[in-house]
C-alpha positions as CSV (number, residue, x, y, z in Angstrom):
1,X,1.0,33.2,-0.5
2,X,3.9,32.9,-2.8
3,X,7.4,30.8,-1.7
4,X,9.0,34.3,-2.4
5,X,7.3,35.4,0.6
6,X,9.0,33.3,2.9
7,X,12.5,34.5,3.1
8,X,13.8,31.2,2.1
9,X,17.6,30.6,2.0
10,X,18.8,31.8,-1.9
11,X,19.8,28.6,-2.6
12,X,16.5,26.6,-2.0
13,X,14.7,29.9,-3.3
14,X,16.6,29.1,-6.7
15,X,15.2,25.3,-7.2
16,X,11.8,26.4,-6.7
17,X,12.1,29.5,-9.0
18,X,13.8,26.5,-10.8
19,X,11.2,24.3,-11.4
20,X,8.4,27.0,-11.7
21,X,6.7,27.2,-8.7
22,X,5.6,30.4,-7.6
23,X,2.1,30.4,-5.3
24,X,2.1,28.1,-2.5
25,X,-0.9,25.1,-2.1
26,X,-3.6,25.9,0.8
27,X,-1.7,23.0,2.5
28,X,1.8,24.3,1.8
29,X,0.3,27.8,2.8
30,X,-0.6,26.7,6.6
31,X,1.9,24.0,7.2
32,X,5.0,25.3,6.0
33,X,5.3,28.7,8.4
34,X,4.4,26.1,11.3
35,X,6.8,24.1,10.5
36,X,9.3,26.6,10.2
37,X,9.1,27.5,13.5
38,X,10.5,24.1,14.6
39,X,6.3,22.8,15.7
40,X,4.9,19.6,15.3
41,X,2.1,19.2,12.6
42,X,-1.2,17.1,11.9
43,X,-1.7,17.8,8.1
44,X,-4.6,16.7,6.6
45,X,-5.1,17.1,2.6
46,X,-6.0,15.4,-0.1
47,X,-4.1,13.9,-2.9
48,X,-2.1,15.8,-5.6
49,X,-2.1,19.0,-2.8
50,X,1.4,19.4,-2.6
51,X,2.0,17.8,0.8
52,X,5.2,16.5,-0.3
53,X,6.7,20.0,-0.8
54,X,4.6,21.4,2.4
55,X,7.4,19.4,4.2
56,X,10.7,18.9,2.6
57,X,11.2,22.6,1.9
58,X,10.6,24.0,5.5
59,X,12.8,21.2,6.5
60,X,15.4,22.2,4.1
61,X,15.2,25.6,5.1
62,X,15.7,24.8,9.0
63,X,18.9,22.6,7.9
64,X,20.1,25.5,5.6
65,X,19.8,27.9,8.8
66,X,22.0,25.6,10.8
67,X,24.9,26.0,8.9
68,X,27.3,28.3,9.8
69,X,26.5,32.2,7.6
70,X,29.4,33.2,5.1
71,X,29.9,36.6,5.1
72,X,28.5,39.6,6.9
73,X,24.8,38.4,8.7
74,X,22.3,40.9,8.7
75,X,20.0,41.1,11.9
76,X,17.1,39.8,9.8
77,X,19.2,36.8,8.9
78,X,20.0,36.4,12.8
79,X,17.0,36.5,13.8
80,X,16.0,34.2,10.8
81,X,18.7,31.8,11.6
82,X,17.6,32.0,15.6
83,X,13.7,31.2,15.0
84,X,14.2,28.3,12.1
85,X,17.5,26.4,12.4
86,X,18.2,23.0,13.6
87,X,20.2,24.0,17.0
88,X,23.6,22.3,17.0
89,X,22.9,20.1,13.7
90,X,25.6,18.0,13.4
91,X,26.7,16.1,9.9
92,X,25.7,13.0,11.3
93,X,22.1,14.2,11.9
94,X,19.5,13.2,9.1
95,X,15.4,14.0,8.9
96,X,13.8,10.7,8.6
97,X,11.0,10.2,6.5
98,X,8.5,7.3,6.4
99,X,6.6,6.1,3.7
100,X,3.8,3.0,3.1
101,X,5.2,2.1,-0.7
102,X,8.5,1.7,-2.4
103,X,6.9,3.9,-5.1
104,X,6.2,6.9,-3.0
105,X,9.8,6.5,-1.4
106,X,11.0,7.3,-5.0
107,X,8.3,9.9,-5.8
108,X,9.7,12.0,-2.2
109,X,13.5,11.2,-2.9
110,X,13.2,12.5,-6.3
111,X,11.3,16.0,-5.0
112,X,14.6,16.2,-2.2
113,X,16.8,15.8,-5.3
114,X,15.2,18.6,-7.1
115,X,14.5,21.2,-4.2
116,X,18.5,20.1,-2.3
117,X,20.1,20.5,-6.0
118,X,21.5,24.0,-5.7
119,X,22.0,23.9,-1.7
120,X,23.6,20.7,-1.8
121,X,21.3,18.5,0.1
122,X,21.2,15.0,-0.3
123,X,18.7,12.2,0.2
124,X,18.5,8.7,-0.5
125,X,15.4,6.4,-0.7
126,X,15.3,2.6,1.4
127,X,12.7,0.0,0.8
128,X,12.5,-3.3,0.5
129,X,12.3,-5.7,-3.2
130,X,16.2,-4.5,-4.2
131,X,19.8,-5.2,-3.1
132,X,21.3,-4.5,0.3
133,X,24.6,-3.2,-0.9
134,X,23.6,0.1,-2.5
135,X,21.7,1.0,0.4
136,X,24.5,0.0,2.7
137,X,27.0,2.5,0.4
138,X,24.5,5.0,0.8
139,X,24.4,4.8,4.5
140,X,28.2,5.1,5.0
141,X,28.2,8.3,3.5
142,X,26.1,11.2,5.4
143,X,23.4,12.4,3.6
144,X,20.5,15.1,5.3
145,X,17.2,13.1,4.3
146,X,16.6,9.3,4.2
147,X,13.1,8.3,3.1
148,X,12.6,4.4,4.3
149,X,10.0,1.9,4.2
150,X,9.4,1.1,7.7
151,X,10.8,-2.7,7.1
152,X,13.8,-2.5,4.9
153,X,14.2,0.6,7.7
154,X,14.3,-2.1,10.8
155,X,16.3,-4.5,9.3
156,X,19.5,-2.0,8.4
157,X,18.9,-1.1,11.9
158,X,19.1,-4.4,13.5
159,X,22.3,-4.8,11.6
160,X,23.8,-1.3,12.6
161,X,23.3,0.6,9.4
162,X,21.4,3.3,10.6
163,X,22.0,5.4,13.9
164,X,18.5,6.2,15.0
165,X,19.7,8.6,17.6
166,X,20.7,10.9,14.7
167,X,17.2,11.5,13.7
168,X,16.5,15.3,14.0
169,X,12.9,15.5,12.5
170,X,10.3,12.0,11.6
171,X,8.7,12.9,9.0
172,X,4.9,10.0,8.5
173,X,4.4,10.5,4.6
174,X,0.5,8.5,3.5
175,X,-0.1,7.5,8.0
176,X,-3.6,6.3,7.2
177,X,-2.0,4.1,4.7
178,X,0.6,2.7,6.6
179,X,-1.8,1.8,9.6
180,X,-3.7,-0.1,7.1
181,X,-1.3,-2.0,5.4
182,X,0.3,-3.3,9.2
183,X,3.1,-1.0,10.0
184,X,1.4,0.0,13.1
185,X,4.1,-2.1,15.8
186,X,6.9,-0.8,13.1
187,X,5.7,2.6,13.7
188,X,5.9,2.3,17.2
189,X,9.1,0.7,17.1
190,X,10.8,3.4,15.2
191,X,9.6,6.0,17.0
192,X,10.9,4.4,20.4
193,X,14.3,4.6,19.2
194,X,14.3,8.5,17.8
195,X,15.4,11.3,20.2
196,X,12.3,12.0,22.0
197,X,13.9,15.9,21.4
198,X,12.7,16.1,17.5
199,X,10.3,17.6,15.5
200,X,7.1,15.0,14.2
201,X,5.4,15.5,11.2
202,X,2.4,13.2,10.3
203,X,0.7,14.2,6.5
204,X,-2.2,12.0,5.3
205,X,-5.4,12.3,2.8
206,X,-7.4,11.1,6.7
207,X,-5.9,11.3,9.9
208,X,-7.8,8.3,12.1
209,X,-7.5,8.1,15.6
210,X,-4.8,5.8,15.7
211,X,-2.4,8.1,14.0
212,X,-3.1,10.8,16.4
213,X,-3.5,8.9,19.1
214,X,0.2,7.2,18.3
215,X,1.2,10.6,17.9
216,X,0.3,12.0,21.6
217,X,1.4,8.6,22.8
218,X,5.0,9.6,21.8
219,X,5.3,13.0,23.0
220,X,3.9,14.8,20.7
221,X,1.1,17.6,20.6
222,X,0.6,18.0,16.4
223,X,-0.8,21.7,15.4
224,X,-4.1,19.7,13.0
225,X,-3.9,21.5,10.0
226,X,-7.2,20.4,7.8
227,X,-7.6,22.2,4.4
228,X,-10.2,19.5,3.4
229,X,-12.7,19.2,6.2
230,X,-15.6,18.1,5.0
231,X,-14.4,17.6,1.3
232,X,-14.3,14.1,0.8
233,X,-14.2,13.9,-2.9
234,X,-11.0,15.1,-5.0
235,X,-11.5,18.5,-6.6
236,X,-12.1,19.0,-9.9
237,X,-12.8,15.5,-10.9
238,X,-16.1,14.9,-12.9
239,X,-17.0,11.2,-11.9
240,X,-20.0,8.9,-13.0
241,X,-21.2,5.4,-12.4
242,X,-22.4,3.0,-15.2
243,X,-24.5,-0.1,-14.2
244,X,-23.2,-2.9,-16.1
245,X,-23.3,-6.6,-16.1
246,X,-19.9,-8.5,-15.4
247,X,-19.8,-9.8,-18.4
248,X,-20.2,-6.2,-20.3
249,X,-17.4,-5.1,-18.5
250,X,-15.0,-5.8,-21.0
251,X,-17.1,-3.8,-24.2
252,X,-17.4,-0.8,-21.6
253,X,-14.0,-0.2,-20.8
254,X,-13.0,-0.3,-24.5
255,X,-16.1,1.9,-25.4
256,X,-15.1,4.2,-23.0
257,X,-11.2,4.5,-23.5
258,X,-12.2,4.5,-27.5
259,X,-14.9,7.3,-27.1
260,X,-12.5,9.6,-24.2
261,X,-9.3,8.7,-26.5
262,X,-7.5,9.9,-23.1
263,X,-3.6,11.6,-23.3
264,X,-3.0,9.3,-20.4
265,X,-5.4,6.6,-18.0
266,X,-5.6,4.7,-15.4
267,X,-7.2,1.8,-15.2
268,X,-8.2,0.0,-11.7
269,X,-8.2,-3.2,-10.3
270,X,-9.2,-4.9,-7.3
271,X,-7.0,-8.0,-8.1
272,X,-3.8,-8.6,-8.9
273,X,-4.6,-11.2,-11.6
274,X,-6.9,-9.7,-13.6
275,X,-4.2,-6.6,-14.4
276,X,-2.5,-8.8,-16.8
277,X,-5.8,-10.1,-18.6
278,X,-6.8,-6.7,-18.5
279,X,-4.0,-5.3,-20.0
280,X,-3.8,-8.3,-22.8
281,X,-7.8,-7.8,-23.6
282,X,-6.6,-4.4,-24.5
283,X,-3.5,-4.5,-26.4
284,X,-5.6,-7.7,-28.2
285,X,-7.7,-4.9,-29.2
286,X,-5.7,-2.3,-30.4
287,X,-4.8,-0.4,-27.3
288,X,-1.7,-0.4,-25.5
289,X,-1.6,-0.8,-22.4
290,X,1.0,-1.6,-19.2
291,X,0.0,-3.9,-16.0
292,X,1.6,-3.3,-12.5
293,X,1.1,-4.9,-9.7
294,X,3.0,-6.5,-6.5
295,X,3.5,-9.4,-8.8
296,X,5.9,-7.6,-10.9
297,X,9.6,-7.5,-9.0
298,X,10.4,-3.9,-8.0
299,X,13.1,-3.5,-11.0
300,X,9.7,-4.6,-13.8
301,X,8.1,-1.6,-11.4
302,X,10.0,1.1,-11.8
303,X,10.3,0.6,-15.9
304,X,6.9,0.8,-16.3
305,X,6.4,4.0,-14.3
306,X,9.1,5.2,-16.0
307,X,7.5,4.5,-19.5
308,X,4.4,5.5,-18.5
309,X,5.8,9.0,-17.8
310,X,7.6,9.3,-21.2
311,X,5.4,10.5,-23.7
312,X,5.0,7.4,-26.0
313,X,1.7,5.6,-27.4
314,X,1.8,3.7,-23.7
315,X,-0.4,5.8,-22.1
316,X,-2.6,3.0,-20.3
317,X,-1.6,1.7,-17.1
318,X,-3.7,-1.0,-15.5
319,X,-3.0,-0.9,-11.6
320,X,-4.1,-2.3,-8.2
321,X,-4.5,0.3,-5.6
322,X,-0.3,-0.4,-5.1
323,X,-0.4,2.6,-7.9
324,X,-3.3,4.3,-5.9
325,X,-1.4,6.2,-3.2
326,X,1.3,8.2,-3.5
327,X,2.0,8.2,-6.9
328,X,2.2,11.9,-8.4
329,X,1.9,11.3,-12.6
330,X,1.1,14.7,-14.0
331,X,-1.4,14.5,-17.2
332,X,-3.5,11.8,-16.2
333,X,-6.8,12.7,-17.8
334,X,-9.0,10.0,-16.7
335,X,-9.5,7.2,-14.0
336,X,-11.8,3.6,-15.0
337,X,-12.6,1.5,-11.8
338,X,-13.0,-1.8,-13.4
339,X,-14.3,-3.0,-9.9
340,X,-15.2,-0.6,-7.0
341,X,-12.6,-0.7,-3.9
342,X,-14.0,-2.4,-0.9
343,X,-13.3,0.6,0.7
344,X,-14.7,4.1,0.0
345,X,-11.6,6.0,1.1
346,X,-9.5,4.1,-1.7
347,X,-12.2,5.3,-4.1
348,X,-10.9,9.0,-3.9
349,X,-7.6,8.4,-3.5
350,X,-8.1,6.1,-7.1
351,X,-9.9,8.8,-8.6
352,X,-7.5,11.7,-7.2
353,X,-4.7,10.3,-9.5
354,X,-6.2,13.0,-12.0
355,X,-7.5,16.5,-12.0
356,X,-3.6,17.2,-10.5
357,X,-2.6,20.7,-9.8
358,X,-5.6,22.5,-11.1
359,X,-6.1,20.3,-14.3
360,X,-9.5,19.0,-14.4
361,X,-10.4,15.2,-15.1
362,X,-12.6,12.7,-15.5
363,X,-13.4,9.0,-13.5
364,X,-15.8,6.2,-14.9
365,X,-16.7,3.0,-12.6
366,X,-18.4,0.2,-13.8
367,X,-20.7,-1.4,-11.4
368,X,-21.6,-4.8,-11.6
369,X,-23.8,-6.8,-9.2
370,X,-21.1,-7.5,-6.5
371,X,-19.7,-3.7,-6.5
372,X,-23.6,-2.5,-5.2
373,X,-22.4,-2.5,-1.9
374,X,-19.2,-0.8,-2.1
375,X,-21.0,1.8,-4.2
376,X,-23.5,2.3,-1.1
377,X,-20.6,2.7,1.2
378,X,-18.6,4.9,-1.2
379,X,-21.5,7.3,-1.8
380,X,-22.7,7.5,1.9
381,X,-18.8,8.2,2.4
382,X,-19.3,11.2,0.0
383,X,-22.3,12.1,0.9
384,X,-24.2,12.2,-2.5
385,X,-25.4,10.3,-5.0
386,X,-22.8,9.5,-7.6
387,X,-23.9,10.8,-11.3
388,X,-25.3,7.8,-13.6
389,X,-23.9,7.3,-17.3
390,X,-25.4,5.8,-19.9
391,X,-23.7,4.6,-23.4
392,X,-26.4,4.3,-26.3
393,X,-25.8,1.4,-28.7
394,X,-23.9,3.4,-31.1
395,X,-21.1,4.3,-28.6
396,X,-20.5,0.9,-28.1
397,X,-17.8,-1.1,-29.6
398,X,-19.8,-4.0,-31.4
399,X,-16.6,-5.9,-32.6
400,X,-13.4,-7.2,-30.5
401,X,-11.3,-9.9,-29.0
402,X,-13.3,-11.2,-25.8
403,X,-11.1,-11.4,-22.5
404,X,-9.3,-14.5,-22.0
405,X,-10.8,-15.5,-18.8
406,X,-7.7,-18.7,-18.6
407,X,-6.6,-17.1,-15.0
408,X,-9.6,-16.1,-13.1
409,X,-10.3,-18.4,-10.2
410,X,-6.5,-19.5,-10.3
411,X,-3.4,-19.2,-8.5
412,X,0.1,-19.0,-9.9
413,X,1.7,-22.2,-8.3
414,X,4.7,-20.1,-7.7
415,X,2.3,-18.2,-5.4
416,X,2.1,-19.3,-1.6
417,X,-1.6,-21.1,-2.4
418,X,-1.9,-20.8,1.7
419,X,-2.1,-16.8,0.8
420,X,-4.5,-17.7,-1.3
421,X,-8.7,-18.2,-0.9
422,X,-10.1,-19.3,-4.0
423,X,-10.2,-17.2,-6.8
424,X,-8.3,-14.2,-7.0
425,X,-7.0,-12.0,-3.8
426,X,-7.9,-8.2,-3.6
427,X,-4.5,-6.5,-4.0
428,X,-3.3,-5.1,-0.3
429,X,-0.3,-3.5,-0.8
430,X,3.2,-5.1,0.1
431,X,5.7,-4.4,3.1
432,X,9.1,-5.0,1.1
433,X,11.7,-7.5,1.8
434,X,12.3,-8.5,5.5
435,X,15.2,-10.4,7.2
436,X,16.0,-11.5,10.4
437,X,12.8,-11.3,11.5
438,X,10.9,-8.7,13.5
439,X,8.4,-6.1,12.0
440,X,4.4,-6.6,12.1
441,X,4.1,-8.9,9.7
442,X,6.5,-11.3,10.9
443,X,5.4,-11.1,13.9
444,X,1.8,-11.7,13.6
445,X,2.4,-14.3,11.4
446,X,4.5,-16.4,14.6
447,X,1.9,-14.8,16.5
448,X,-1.0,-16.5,14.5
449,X,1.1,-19.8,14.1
450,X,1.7,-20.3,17.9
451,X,-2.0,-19.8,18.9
452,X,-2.6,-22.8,16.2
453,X,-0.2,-24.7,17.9
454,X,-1.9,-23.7,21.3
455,X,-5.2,-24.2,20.0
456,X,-4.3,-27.5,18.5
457,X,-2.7,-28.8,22.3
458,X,-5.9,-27.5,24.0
459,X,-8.7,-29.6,25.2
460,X,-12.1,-29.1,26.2
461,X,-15.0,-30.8,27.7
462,X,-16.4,-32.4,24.8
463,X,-12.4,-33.1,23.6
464,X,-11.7,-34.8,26.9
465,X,-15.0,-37.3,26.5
466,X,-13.4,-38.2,22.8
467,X,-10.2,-38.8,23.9
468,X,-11.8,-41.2,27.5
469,X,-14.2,-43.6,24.6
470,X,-11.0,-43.7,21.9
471,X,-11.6,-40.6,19.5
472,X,-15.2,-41.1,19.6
473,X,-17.8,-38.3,20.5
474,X,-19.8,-38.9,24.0
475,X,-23.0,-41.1,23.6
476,X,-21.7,-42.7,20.3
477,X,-21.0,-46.4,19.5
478,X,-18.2,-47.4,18.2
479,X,-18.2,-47.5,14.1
480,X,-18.9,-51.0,12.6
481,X,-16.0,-52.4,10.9
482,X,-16.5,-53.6,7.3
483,X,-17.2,-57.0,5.8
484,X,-14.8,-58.7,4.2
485,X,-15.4,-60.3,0.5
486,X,-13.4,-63.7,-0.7
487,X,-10.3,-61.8,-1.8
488,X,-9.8,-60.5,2.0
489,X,-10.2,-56.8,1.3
490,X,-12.6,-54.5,3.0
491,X,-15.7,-54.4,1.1
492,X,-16.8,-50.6,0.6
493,X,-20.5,-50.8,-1.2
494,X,-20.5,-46.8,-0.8
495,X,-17.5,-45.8,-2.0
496,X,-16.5,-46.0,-5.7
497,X,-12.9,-47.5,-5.9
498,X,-10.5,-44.9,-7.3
499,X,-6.6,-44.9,-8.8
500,X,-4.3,-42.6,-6.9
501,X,-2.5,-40.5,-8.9
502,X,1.6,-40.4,-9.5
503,X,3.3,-38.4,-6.5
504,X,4.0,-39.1,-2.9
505,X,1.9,-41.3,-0.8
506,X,-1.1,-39.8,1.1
507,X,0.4,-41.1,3.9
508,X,3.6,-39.6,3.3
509,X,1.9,-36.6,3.0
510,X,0.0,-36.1,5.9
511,X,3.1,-37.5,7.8
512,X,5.1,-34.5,7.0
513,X,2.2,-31.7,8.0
514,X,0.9,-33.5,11.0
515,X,2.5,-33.3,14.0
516,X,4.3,-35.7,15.4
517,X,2.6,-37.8,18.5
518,X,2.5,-40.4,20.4
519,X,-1.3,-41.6,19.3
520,X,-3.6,-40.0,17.5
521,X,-4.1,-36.1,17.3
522,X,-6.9,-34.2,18.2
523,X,-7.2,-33.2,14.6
524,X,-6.9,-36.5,13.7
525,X,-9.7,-37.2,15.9
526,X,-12.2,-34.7,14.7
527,X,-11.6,-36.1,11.6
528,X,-12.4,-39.2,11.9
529,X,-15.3,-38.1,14.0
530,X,-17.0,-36.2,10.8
531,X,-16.4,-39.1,8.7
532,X,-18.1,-41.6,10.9
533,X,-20.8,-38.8,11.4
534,X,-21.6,-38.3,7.8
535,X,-20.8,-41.7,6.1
């Protein structure tokens, strides 16, 4: 089908002539007519299909229809105008649209900009890691699409920004990725506060049972729109495997940029402190390369995206899977997994960042001995066995700079270290700014710190019997205290003597994270019942 088939409004036909699009996507084929007719829609495709356009242009056209004809209306624009538009769309009324990642909420802003540029329609994008007050302008002045992260969303909410009632259509761009990264309760608590009178839109690479089921929960009955039903694996992406040991990881990925000499890569990450000494390893060597992660601030973000796109010699981007979703950079011609993703979902949507709109391209991963797993999981997810590659000793590179390995197992102290397990953390994705409380996060977070508080209050059986004999555990005698020598110190035979070191007092210490009681605290107790159990 082709968009000049559609009878769009001349105005939104012109940016799309505009920007060369002529034959509609299988996704923007079957989703856009339904959506046209004012029907909710499931829409299930996989990355770099076109699902942003598959729903800001019928939306655009159903806005378009709203407003009042100029001139002399034919009875196929009446009847046009009758099937499609917005009834009774007021200036005040907006289409929200949701999105997991500040990134995407730039990447769908910037397609309303380009499709609403000869009609007039307007769109700005909210999330969180960037000033209030522009968002705030922005909001005073009407505009027809506001695409939100679903936290920075809340909070201009709570502070009586943004009139939810005036939502016409919610639009849930990436749903599978937004469950997963905790917006679940700030799903919900959006979508209690629309007009249950709107049109719902839900597009996603998966669609799991929770996004449906949320879906139907609220009212809505979704026409499931699935152009990739049992086509796990991106199209035309050639991908192969090469077993390597962690330690050749390093000569690989330079072989392998050096022998491809790609127009434009991606290289992949599972954590966020290895971007950086993977991107330094590279441009030690020769090659330059740009790092992004959630440890860059959202300003640092958005300039290397932006450079990244130009077409300079930076045409190596070394990502966590925050660059995985959503992202739409035409040209990339090859995808390196440095480590496997846990999960094998995360694998296509890596290695769907090329092979865009028809191009073909090519994905390498480098499996070492703790990515076995995750490559069992990934191929039983696709189904097949992954194709095996093999570089002979003349492919690779003999002489370079080894990898400064001066971060691994180390955490930034600027970093909460109570985020952090040791070593390095898999990158998750971030929610964006918060204030004021409320959202998911938040919430499980006072959630989690009650029940410690709880849990800490809470006494058993065997708790109950300590506390009755002094701290001591039932059957146990009491510890024998320790001799004193000449000089009136405890003598401890088994216990080298030590020198604290400069700072605060231990005691000090544990007086400010221990709660404050009357006698001694249950974990206090248990303490002191390990030590007298293993000394």
């Amino acid at each position: 089908m082709k968009f000049s088939e559609l009878n769009l409004e001349s105005s939104l036909l012109a940016a799309i002539q505009k920007m060369n699009y002529e034959d509609c996507t299988p996704i923007q084929e079957q989703a856009m007519p339904t959506i046209l007719d004012g029907k909710d829609v499931a829409g299930l495709a996989q990355t770099g299909t076109g699902k942003t356009a598959a729903f800001v242009i019928p939306l655009m056209e159903r806005i378009l229809r709203a407003r009042p004809a100029a001139g002399d209306v034919t009875e196929e624009q009446k009847a046009l105008i009758e099937k499609r538009a917005f009834k009774d769309w007021k200036p005040q009324n907006f289409i929200l649209i949701l999105v997991p990642t500040r990134e995407l909420a730039e990447q769908v802003y910037e397609n309303i900009a380009k499709f609403g540029a000869e009609a007039g329609l307007r769109g700005f994008a909210i999330y969180g890691g960037t000033g209030y007050d522009k968002q705030k302008e922005a909001l005073k002045n009407s505009v027809e699409f506001i695409v939100a992260t679903p936290g920075r969303l809340i909070d201009l909410y709570k502070e009586h920004l943004v009139d939810l009632k005036q939502v016409r259509a919610i639009v849930f761009d990436e749903a599978d990725r937004m469950f997963d990264m905790g917006f679940k309760d700030d799903m919900k608590y959006i979508l209690q506060r629309v007009p249950r009178e709107r049109q719902f839109l839900v597009f996603s690479a998966t669609l799991n049972f929770d996004v449906l089921n949320t879906a139907y929960q609220f009212g809505s009955e979704p026409v499931e729109i699935n152009i990739s039903r049992d086509q796990a694996k991106a199209e035309n992406v050639k991908d192969q495997i090469f077993h390597v040991g962690s330690d050749e990881k390093p000569q690989h990925l330079l072989s392998l940029l050096k022998m491809s000499n790609p127009k434009q890569a991606i290289i992949f990450t599972n954590f966020k402190l290895s971007v950086e000494k993977i991107a330094k390893f590279l441009v030690d060597n020769g090659i330059p390369a740009m790092a992004i992660s959630s440890l860059l601030t959202q300003a640092q973000r958005n300039r290397v995206i932006e450079q990244f796109k130009a077409e300079n010699n930076m045409n190596i981007l070394v990502a966590t899977d925050v660059a995985a979703r959503g992202l739409d950079i035409k040209g990339v011609d090859l995808v390196i997994n440095y480590e496997l993703p846990m999960d094998s979902e995360s694998y296509v949507h890596r290695i769907g960042r090329t092979g865009r709109a028809g191009t073909t391209g090519q994905a390498f991963s480098l499996v070492g001995d703790k990515d076995i797993e995750s490559l069992a999981r990934i191929e039983d997810y696709l189904k097949h066995k992954v194709e095996v590659g093999y570089l002979e000793n003349d492919q690779l590179v003999q002489e370079f700079k080894p990898m400064s390995h001066h971060h691994e197992g180390h955490y930034p102290k600027s970093l909460d270290r109570a985020r952090a397990p040791r070593g390095d953390r898999p990158e998750r994705g971030e929610r964006g700014e918060r204030r004021g409380g409320g959202g998911g996060r938040d919430r499980d977070r006072d959630r989690d710190r009650r029940g410690g508080e709880q849990r800490r209050h809470e006494k058993g059986p065997r708790d109950q019997q300590k506390s009755a004999q002094g701290g001591r555990p039932a059957g146990t005698q009491p510890r024998p205290e320790h001799k004193k020598h000449e000089g009136g110190k405890h003598k401890r035979p088994e216990h080298k003597k030590h020198e604290h070191r400069k700072g605060p007092h231990p005691q000090h210490h544990a007086k400010k994270h221990a709660p404050v009681v009357a006698s001694k605290s249950l974990g206090q107790k248990i303490s002191g019942f390990f030590k007298r159990l293993f000394s």
